[in-house]
PyMOL Python script that loads the backbone (N, CA, C, O; Angstrom):
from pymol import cmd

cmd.read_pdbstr("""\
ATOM      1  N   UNK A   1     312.478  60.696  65.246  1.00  0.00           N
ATOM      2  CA  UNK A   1     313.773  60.094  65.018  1.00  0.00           C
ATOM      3  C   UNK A   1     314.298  59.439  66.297  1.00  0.00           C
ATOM      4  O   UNK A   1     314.760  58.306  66.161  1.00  0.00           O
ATOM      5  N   UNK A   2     314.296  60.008  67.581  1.00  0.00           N
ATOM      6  CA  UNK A   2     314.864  59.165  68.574  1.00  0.00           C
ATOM      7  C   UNK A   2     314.032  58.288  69.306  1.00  0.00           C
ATOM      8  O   UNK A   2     314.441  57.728  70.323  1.00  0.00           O
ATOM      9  N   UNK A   3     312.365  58.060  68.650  1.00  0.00           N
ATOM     10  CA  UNK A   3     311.462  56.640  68.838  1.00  0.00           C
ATOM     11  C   UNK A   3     312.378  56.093  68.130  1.00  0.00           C
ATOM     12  O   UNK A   3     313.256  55.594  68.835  1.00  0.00           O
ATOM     13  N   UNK A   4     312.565  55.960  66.842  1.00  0.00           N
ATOM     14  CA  UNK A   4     312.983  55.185  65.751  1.00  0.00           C
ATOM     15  C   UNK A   4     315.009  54.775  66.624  1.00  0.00           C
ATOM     16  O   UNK A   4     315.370  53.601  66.543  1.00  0.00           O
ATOM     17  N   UNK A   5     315.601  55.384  67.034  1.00  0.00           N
ATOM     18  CA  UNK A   5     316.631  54.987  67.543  1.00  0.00           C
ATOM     19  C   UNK A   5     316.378  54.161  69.152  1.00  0.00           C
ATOM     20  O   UNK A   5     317.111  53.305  69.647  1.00  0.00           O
ATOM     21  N   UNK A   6     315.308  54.650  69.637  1.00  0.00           N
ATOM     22  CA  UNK A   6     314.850  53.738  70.411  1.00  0.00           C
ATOM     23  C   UNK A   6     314.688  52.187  70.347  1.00  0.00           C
ATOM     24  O   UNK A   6     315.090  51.198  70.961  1.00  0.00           O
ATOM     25  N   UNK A   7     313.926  52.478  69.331  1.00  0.00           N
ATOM     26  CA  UNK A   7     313.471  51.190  69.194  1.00  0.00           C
ATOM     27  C   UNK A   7     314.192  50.345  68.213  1.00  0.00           C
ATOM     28  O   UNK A   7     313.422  49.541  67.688  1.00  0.00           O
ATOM     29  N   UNK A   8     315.011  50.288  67.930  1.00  0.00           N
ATOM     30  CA  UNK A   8     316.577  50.217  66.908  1.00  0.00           C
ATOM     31  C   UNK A   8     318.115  49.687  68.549  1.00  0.00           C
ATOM     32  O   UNK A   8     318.888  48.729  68.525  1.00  0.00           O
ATOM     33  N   UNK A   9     318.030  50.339  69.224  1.00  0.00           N
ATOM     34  CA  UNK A   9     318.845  50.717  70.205  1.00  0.00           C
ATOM     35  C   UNK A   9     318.207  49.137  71.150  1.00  0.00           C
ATOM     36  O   UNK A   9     319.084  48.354  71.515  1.00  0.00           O
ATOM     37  N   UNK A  10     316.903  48.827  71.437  1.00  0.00           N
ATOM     38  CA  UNK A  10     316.359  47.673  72.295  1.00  0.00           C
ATOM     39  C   UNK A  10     317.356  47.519  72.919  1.00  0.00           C
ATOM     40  O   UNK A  10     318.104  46.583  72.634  1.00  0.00           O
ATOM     41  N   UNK A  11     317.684  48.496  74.067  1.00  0.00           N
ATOM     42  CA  UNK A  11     318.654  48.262  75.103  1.00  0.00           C
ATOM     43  C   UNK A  11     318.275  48.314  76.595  1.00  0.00           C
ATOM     44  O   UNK A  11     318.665  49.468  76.777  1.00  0.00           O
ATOM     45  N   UNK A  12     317.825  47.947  77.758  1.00  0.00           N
ATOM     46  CA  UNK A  12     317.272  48.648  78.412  1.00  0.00           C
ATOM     47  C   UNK A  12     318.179  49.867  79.155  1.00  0.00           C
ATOM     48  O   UNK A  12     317.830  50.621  80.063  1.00  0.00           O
ATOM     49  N   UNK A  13     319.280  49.799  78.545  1.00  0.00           N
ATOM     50  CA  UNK A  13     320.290  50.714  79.846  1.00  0.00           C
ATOM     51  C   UNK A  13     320.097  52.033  78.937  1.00  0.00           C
ATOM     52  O   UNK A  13     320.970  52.878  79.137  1.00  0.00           O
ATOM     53  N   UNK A  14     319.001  52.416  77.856  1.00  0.00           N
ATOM     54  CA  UNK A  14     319.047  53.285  77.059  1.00  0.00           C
ATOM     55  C   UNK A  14     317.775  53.930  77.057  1.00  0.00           C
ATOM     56  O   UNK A  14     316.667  53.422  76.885  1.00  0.00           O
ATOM     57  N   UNK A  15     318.125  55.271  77.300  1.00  0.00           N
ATOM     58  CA  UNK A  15     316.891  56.607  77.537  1.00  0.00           C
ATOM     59  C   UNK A  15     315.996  56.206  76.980  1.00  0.00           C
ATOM     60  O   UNK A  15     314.889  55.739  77.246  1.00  0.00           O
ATOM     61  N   UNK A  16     316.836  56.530  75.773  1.00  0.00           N
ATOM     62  CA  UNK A  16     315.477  56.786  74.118  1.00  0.00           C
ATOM     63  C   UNK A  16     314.934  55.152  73.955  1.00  0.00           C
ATOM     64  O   UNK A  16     313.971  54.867  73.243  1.00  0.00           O
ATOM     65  N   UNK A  17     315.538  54.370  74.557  1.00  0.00           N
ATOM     66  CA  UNK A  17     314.708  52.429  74.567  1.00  0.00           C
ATOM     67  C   UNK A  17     313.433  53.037  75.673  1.00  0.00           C
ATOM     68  O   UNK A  17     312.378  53.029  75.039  1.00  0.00           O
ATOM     69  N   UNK A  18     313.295  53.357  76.561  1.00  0.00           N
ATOM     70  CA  UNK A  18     312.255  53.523  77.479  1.00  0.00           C
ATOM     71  C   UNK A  18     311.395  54.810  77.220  1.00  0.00           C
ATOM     72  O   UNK A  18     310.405  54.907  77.945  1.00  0.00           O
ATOM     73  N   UNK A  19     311.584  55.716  76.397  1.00  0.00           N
ATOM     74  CA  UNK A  19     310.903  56.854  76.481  1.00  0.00           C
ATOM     75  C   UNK A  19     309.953  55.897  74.751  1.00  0.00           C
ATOM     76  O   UNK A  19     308.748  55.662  74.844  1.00  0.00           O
ATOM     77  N   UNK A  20     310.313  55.713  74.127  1.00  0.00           N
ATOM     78  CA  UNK A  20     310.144  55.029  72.879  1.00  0.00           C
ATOM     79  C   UNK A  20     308.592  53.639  73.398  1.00  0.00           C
ATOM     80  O   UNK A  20     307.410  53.585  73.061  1.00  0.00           O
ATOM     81  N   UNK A  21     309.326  52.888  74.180  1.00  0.00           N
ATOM     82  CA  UNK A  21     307.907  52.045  74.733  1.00  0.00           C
ATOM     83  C   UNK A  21     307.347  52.395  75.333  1.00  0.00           C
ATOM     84  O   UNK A  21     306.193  51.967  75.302  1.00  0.00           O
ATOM     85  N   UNK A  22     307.711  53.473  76.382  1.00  0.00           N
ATOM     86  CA  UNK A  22     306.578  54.069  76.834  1.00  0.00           C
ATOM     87  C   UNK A  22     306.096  55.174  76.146  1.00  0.00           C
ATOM     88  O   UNK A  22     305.763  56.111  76.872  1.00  0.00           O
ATOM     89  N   UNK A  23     305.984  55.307  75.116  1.00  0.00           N
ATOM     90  CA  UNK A  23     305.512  56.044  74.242  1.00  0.00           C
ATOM     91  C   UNK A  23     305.584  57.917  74.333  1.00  0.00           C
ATOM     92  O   UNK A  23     304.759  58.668  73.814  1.00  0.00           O
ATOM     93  N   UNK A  24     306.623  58.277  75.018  1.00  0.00           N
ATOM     94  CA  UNK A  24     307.280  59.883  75.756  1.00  0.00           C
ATOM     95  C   UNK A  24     308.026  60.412  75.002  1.00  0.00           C
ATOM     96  O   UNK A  24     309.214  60.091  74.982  1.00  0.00           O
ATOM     97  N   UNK A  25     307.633  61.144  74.372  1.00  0.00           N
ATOM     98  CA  UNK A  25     308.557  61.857  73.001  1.00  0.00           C
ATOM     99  C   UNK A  25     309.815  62.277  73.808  1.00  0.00           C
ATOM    100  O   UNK A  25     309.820  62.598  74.996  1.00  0.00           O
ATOM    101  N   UNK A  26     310.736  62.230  73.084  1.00  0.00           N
ATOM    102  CA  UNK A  26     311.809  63.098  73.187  1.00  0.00           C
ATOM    103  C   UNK A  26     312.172  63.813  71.968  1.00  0.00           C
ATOM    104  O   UNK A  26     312.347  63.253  70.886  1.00  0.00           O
ATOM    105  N   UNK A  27     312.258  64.827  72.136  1.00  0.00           N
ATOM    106  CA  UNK A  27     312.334  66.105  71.331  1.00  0.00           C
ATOM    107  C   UNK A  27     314.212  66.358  70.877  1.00  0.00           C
ATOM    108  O   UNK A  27     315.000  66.663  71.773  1.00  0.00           O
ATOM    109  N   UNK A  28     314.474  66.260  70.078  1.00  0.00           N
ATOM    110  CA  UNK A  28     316.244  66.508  69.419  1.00  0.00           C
ATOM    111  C   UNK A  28     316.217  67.608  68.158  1.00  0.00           C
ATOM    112  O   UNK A  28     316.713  67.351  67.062  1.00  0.00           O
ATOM    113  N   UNK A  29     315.633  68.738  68.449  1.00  0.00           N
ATOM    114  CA  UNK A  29     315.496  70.024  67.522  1.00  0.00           C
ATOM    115  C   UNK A  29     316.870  70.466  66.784  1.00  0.00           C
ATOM    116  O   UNK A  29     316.921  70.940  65.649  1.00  0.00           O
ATOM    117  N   UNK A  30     317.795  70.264  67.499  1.00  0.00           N
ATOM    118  CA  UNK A  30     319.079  69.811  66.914  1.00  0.00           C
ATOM    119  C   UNK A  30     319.838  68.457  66.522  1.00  0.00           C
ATOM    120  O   UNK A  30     320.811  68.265  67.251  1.00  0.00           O
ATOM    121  N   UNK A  31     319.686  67.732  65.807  1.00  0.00           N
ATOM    122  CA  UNK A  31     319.620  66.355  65.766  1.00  0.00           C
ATOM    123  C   UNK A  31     320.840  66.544  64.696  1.00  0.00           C
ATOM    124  O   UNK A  31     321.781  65.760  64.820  1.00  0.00           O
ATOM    125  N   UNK A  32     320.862  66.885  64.333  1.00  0.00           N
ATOM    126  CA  UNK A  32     321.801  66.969  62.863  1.00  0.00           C
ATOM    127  C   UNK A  32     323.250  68.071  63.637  1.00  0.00           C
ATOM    128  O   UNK A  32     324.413  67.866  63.289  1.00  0.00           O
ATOM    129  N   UNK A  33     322.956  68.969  64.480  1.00  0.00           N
ATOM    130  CA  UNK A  33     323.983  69.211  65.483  1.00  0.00           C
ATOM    131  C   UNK A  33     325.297  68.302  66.122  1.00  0.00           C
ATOM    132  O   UNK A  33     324.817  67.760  67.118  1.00  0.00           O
ATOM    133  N   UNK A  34     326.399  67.986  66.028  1.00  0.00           N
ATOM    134  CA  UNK A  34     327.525  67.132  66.758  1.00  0.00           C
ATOM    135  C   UNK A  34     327.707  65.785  65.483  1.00  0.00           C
ATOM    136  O   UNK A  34     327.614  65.675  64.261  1.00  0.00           O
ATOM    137  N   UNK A  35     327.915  65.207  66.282  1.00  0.00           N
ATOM    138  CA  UNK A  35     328.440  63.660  65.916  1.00  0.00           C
ATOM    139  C   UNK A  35     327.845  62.931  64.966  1.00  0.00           C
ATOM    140  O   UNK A  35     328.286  62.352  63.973  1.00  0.00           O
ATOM    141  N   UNK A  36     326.021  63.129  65.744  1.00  0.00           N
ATOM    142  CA  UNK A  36     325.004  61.965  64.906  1.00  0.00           C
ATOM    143  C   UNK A  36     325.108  62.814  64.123  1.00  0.00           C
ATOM    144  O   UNK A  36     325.839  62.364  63.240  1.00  0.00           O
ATOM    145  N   UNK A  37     324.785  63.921  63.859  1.00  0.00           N
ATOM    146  CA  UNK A  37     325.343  64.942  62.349  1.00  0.00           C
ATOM    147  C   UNK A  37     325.938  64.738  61.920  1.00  0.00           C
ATOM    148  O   UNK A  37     325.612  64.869  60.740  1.00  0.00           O
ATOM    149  N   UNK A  38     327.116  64.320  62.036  1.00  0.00           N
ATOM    150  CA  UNK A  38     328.299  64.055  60.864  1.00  0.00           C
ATOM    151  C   UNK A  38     328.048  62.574  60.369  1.00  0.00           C
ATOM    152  O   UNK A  38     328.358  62.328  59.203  1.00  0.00           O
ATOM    153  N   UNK A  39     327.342  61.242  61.403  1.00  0.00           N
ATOM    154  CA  UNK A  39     327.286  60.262  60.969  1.00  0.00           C
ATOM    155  C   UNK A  39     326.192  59.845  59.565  1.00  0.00           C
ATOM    156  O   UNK A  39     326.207  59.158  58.544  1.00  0.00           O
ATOM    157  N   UNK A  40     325.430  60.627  60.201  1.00  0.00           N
ATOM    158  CA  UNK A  40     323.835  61.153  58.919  1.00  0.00           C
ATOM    159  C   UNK A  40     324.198  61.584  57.888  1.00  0.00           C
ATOM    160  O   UNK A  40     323.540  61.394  56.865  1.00  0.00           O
ATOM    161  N   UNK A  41     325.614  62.440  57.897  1.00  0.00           N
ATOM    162  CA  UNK A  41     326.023  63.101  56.335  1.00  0.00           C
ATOM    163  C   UNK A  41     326.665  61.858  55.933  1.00  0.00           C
ATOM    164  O   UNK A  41     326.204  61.134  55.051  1.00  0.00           O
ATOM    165  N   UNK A  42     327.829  61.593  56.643  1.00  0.00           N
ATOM    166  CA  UNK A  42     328.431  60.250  56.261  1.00  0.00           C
ATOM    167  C   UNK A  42     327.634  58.759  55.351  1.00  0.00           C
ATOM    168  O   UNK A  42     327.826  58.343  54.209  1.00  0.00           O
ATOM    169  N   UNK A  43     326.850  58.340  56.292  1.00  0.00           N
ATOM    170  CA  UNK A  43     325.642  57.550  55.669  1.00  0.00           C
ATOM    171  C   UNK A  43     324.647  58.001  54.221  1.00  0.00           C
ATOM    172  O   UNK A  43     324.269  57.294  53.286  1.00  0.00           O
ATOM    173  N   UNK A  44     324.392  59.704  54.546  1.00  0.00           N
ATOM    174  CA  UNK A  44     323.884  59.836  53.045  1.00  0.00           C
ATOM    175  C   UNK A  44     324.533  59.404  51.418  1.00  0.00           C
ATOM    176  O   UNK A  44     324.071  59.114  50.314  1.00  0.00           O
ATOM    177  N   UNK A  45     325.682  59.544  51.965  1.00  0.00           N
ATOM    178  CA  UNK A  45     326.657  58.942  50.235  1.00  0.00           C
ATOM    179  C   UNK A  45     326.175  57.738  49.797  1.00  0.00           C
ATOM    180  O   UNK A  45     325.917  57.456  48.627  1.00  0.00           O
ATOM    181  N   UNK A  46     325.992  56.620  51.320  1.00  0.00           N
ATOM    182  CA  UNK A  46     325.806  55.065  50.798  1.00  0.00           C
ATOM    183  C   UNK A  46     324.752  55.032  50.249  1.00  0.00           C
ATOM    184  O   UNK A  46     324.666  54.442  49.173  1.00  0.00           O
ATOM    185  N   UNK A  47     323.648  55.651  50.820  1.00  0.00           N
ATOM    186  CA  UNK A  47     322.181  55.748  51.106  1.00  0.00           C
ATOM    187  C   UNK A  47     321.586  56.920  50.612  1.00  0.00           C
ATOM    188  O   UNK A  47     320.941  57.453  51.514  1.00  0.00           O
ATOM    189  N   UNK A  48     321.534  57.538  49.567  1.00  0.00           N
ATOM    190  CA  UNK A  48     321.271  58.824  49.256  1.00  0.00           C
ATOM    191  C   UNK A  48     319.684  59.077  49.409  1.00  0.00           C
ATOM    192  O   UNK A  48     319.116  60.162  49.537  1.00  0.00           O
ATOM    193  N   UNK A  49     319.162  57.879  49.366  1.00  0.00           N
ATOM    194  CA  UNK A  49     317.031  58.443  49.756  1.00  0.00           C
ATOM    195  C   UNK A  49     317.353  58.458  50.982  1.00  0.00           C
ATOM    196  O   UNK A  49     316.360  58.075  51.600  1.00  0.00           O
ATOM    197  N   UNK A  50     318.277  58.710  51.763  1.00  0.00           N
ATOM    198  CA  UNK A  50     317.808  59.291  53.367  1.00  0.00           C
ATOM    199  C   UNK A  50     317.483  60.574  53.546  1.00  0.00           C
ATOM    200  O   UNK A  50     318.298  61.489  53.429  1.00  0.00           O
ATOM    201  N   UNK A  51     315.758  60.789  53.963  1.00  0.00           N
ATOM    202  CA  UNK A  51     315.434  62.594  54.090  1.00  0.00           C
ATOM    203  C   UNK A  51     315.305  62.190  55.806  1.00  0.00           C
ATOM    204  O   UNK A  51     314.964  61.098  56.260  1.00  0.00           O
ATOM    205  N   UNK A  52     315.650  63.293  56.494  1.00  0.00           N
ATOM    206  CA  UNK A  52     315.251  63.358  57.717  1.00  0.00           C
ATOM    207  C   UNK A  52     314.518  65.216  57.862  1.00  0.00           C
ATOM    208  O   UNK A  52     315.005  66.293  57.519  1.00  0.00           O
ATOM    209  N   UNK A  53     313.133  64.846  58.552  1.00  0.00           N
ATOM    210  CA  UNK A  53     312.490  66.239  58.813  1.00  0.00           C
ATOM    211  C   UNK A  53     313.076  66.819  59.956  1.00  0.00           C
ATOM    212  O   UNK A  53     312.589  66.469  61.030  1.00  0.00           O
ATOM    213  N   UNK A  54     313.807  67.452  59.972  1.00  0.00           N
ATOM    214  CA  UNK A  54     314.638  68.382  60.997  1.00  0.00           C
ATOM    215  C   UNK A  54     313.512  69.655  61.628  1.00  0.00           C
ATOM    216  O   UNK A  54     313.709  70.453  62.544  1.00  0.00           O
ATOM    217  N   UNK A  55     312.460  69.500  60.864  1.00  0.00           N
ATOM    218  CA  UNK A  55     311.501  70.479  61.769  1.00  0.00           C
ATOM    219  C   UNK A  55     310.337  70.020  62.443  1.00  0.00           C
ATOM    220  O   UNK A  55     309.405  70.607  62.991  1.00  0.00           O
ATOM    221  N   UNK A  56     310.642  68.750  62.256  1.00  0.00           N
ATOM    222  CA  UNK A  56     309.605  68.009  63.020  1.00  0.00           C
ATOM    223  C   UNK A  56     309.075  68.421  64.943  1.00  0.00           C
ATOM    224  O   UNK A  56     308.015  68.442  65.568  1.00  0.00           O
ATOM    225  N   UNK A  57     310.000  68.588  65.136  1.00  0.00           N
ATOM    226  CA  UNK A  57     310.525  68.657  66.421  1.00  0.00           C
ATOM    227  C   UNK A  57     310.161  69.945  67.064  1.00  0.00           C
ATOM    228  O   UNK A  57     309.716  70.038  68.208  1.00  0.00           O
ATOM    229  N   UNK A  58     310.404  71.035  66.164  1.00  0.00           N
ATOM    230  CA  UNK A  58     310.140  72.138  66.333  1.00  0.00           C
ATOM    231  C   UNK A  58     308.044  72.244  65.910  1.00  0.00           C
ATOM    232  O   UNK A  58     307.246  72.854  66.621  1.00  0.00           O
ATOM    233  N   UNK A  59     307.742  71.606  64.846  1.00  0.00           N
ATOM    234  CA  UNK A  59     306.294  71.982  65.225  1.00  0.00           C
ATOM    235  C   UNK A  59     305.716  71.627  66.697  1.00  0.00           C
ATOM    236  O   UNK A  59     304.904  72.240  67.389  1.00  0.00           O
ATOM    237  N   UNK A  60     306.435  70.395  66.936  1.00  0.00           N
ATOM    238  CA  UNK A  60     305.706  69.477  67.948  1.00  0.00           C
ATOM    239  C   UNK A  60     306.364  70.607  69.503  1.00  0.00           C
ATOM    240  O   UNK A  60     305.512  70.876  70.350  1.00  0.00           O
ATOM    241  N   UNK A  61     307.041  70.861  69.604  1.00  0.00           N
ATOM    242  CA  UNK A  61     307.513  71.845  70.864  1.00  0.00           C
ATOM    243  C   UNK A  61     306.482  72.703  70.377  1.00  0.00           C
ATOM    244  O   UNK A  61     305.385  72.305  70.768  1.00  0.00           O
ATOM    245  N   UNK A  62     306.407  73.879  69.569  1.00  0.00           N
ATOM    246  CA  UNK A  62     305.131  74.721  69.018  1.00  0.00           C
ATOM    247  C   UNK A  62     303.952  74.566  69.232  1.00  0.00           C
ATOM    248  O   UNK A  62     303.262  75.495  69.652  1.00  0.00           O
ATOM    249  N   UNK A  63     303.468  73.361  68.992  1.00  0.00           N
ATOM    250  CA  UNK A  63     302.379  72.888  69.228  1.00  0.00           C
ATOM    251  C   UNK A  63     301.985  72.733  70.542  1.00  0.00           C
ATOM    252  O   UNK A  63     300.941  73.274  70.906  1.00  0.00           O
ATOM    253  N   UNK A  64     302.651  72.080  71.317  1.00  0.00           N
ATOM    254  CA  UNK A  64     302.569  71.705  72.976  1.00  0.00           C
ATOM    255  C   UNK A  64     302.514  73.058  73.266  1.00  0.00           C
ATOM    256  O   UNK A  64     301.356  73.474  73.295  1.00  0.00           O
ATOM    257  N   UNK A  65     303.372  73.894  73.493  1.00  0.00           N
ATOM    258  CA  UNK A  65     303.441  75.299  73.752  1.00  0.00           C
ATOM    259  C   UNK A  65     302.422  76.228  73.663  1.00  0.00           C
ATOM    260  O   UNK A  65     302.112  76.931  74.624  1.00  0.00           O
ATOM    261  N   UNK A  66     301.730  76.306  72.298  1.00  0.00           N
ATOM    262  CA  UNK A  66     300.285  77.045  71.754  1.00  0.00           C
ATOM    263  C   UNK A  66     299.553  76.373  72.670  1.00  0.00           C
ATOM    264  O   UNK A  66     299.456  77.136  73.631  1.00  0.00           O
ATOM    265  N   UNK A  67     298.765  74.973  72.989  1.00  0.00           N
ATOM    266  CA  UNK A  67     297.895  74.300  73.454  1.00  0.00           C
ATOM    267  C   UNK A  67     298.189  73.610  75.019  1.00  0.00           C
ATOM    268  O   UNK A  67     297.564  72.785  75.685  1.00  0.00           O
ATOM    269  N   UNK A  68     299.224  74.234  75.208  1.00  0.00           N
ATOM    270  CA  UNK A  68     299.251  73.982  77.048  1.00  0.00           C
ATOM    271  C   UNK A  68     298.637  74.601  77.553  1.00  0.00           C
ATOM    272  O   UNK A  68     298.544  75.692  76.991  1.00  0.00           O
ATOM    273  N   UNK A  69     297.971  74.499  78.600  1.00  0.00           N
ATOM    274  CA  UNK A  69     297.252  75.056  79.934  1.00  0.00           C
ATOM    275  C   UNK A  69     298.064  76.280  80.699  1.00  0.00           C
ATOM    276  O   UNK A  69     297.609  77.256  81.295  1.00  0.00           O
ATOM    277  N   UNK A  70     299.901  75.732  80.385  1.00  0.00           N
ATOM    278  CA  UNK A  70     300.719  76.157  81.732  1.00  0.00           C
ATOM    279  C   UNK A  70     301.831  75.678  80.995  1.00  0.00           C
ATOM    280  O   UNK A  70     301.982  74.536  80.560  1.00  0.00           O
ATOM    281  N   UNK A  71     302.906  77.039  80.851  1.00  0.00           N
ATOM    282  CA  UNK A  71     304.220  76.529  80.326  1.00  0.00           C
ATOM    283  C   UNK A  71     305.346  76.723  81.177  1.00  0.00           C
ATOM    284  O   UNK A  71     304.898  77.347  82.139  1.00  0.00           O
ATOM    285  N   UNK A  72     306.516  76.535  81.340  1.00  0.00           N
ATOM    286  CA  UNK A  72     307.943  76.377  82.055  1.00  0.00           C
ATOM    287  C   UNK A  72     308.984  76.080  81.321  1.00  0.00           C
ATOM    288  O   UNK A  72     308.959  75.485  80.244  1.00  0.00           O
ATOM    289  N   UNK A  73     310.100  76.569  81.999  1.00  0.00           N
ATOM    290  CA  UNK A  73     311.076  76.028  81.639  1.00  0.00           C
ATOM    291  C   UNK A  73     311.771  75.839  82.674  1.00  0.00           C
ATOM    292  O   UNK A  73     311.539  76.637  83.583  1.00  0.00           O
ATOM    293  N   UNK A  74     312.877  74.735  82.950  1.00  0.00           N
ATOM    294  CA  UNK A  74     313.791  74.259  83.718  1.00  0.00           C
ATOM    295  C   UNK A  74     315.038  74.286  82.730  1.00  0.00           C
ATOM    296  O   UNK A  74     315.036  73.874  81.570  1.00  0.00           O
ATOM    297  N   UNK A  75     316.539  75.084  83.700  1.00  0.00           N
ATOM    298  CA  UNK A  75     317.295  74.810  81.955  1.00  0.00           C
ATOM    299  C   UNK A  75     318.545  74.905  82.987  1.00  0.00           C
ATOM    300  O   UNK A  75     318.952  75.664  83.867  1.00  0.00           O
ATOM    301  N   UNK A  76     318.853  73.887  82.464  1.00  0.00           N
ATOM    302  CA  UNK A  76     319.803  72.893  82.777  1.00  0.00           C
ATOM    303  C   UNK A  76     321.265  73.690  81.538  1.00  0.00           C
ATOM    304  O   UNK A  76     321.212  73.291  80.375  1.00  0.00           O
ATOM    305  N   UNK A  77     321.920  74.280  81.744  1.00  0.00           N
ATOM    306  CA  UNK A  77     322.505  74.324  80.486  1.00  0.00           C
ATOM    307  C   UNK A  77     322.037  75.236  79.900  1.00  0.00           C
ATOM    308  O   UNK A  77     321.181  75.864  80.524  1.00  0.00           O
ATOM    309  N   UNK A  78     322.405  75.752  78.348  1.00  0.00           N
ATOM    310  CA  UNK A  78     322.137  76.580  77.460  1.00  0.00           C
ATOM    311  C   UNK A  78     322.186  76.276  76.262  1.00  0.00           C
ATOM    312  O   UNK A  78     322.589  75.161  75.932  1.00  0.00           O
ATOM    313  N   UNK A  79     321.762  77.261  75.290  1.00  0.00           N
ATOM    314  CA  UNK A  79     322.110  76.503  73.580  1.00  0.00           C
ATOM    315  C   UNK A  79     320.796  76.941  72.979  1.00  0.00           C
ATOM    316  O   UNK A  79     319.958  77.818  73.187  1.00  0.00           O
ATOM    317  N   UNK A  80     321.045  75.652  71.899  1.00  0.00           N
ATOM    318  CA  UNK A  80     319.713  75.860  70.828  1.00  0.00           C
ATOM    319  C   UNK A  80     318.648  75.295  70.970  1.00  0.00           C
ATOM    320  O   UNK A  80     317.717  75.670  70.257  1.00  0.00           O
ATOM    321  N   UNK A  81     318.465  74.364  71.796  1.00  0.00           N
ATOM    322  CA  UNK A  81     317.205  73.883  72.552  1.00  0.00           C
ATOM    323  C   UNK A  81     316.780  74.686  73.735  1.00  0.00           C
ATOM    324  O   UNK A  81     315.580  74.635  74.005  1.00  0.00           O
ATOM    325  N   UNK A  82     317.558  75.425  74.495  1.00  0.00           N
ATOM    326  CA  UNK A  82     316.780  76.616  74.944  1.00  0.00           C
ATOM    327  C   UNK A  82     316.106  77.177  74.033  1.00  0.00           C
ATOM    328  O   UNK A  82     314.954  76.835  73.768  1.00  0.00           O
ATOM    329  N   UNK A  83     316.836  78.265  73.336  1.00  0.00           N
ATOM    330  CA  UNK A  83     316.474  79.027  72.323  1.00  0.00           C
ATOM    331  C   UNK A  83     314.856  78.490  71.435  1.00  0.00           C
ATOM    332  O   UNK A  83     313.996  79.219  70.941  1.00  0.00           O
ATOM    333  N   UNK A  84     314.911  76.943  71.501  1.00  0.00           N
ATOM    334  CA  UNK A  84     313.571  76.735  70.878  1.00  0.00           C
ATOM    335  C   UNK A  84     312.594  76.866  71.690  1.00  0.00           C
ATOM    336  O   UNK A  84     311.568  77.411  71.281  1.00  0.00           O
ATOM    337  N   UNK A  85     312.681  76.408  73.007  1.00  0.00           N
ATOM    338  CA  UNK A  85     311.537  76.218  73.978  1.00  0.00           C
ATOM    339  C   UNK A  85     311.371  77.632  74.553  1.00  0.00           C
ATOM    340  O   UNK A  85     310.391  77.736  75.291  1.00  0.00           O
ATOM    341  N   UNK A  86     312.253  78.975  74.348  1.00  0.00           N
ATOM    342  CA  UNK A  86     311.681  79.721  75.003  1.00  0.00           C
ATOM    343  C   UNK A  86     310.598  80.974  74.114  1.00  0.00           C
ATOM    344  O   UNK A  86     309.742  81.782  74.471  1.00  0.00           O
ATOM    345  N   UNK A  87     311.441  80.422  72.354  1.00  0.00           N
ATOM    346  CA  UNK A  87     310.659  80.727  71.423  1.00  0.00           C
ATOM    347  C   UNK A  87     308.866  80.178  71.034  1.00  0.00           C
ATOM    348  O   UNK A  87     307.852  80.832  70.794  1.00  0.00           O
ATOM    349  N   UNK A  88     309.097  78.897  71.114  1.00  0.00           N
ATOM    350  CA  UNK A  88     307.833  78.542  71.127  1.00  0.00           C
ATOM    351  C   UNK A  88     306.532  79.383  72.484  1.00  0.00           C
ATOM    352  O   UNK A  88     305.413  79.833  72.240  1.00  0.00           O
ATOM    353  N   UNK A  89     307.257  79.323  73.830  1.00  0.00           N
ATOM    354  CA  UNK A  89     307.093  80.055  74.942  1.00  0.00           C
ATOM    355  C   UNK A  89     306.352  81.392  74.173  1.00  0.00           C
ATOM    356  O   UNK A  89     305.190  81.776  74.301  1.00  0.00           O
ATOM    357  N   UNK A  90     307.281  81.877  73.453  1.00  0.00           N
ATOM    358  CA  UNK A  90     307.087  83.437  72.910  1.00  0.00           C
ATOM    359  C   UNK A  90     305.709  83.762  71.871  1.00  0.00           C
ATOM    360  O   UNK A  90     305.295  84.921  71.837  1.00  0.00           O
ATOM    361  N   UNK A  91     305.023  82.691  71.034  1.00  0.00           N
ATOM    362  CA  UNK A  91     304.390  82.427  70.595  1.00  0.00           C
ATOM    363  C   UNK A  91     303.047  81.972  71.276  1.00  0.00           C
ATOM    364  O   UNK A  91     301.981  81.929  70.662  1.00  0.00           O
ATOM    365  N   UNK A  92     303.180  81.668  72.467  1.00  0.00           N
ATOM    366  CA  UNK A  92     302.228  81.550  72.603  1.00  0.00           C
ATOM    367  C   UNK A  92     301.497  82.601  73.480  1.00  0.00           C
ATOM    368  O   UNK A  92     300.268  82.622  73.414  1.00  0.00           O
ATOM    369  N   UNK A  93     302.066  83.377  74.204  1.00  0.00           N
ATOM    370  CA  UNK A  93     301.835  84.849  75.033  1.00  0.00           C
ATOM    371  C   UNK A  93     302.568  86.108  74.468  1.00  0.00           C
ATOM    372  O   UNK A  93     302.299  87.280  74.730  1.00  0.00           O
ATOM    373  N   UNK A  94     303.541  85.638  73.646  1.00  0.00           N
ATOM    374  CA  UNK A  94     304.149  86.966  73.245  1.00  0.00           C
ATOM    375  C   UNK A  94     305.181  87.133  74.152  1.00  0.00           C
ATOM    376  O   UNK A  94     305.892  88.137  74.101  1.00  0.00           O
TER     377      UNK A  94
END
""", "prot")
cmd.dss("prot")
cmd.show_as("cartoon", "prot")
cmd.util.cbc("prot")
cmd.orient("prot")
């Protein structure tokens, strides 16, 4: 979802525009969390075939996590994107 706003966004003063061409996932496991959440519900009335996979995000952290060499965290902050990365973490050593 935030390739797709990337590349929607074609801004250069914009994260998700450069992580998007250079092809660097960015991960939003909470995406439906705040604002763009309310705008996504908002938009579903007009647009009702809008599905968005909200667990997308979470296999792909999972995945990296199981099949890394070497995991970390740096945490800036707190929340539910901790909570995912230190879970996935947990899965893969226990």
């Amino acid at each position: 979802m935030i390739a797709r706003l990337g590349k929607e966004i074609n801004h250069p003063d914009s994260i998700c525009y450069w992580a998007q061409k250079n092809n660097i996932p960015v991960l939003s496991p909470a995406l439906t969390d705040g604002s763009l959440g309310d705008m996504i519900f908002f938009h579903s009335y007009k647009h009702p075939g809008l599905v968005l996979d909200i667990v997308e995000d979470l296999r792909l952290i999972n995945t990296q996590a199981i099949f890394a060499r070497k995991t970390g965290m740096i945490i800036l902050g707190g929340g539910l994107v901790k909570h995912h990365i230190a879970n996935a973490n947990l899965m893969v050593r226990g």
